[in-house]
N, C-alpha and C positions, 0 to 999 in steps of 0.2 A: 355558625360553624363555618370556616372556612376549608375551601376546596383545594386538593392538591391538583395543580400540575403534571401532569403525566406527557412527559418528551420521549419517546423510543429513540432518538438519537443521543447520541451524549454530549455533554458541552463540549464542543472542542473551536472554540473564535480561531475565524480566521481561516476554515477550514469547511469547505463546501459539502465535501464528499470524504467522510472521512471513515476510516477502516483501521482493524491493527494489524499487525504483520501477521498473524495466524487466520484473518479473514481473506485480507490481499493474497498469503499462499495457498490458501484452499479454494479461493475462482481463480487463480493463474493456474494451479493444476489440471483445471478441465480444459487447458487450452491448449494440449499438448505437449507446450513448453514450461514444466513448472519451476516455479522458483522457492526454496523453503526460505525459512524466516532469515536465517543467519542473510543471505543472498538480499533479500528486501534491507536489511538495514544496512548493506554494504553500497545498495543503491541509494540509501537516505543520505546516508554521509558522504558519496563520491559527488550527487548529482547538489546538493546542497537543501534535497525537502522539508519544505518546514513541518514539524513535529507538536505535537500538542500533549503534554500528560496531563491525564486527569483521573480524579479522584485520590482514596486514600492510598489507594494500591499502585497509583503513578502508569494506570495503562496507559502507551503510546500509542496515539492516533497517526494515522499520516493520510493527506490528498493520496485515493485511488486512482482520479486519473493523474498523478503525477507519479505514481507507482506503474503504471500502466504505458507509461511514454519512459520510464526509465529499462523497463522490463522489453520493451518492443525497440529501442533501441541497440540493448548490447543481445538480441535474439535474433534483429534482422542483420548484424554484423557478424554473429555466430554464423547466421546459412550463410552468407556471401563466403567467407573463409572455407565454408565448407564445398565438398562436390557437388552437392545435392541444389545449390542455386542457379536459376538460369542463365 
């Protein structure tokens, strides 16, 4: 009898650290500055991250820390514009 396989991550090649945009916006929301999904995938597409679907249902995977340096980017550009930076 052969044994399955049991992966807690999901395939996604190519892709070290990978999350979907409703994982990515619910640990961005505890950081004060949250970002919802629409926002994460206007960062996929401006910044150029590469995207993985998988399975039958076509979930999108994306690099968290490449969510995470796109997100702390246009966040530390938000305070500087604002009063509140030093």
């Amino acid at each position: 009898m052969a044994a399955t396989h049991y992966n807690p991550l999901p395939l996604a090649p190519g892709i070290e650290d990978p999350v979907t945009y409703k994982e990515a916006s619910a640990l961005l929301a505890r950081t004060g500055h949250p970002a919802p999904e629409s926002t994460l995938r206007r960062y996929v597409r401006e910044d150029h991250i590469e995207t993985v679907h998988v399975g039958p249902l076509r979930v999108v995977y994306a690099s968290y820390s490449d969510l995470l340096q796109a997100h702390a980017k246009r966040t530390a550009a938000k305070l500087r514009a604002s009063s509140d930076w030093p």
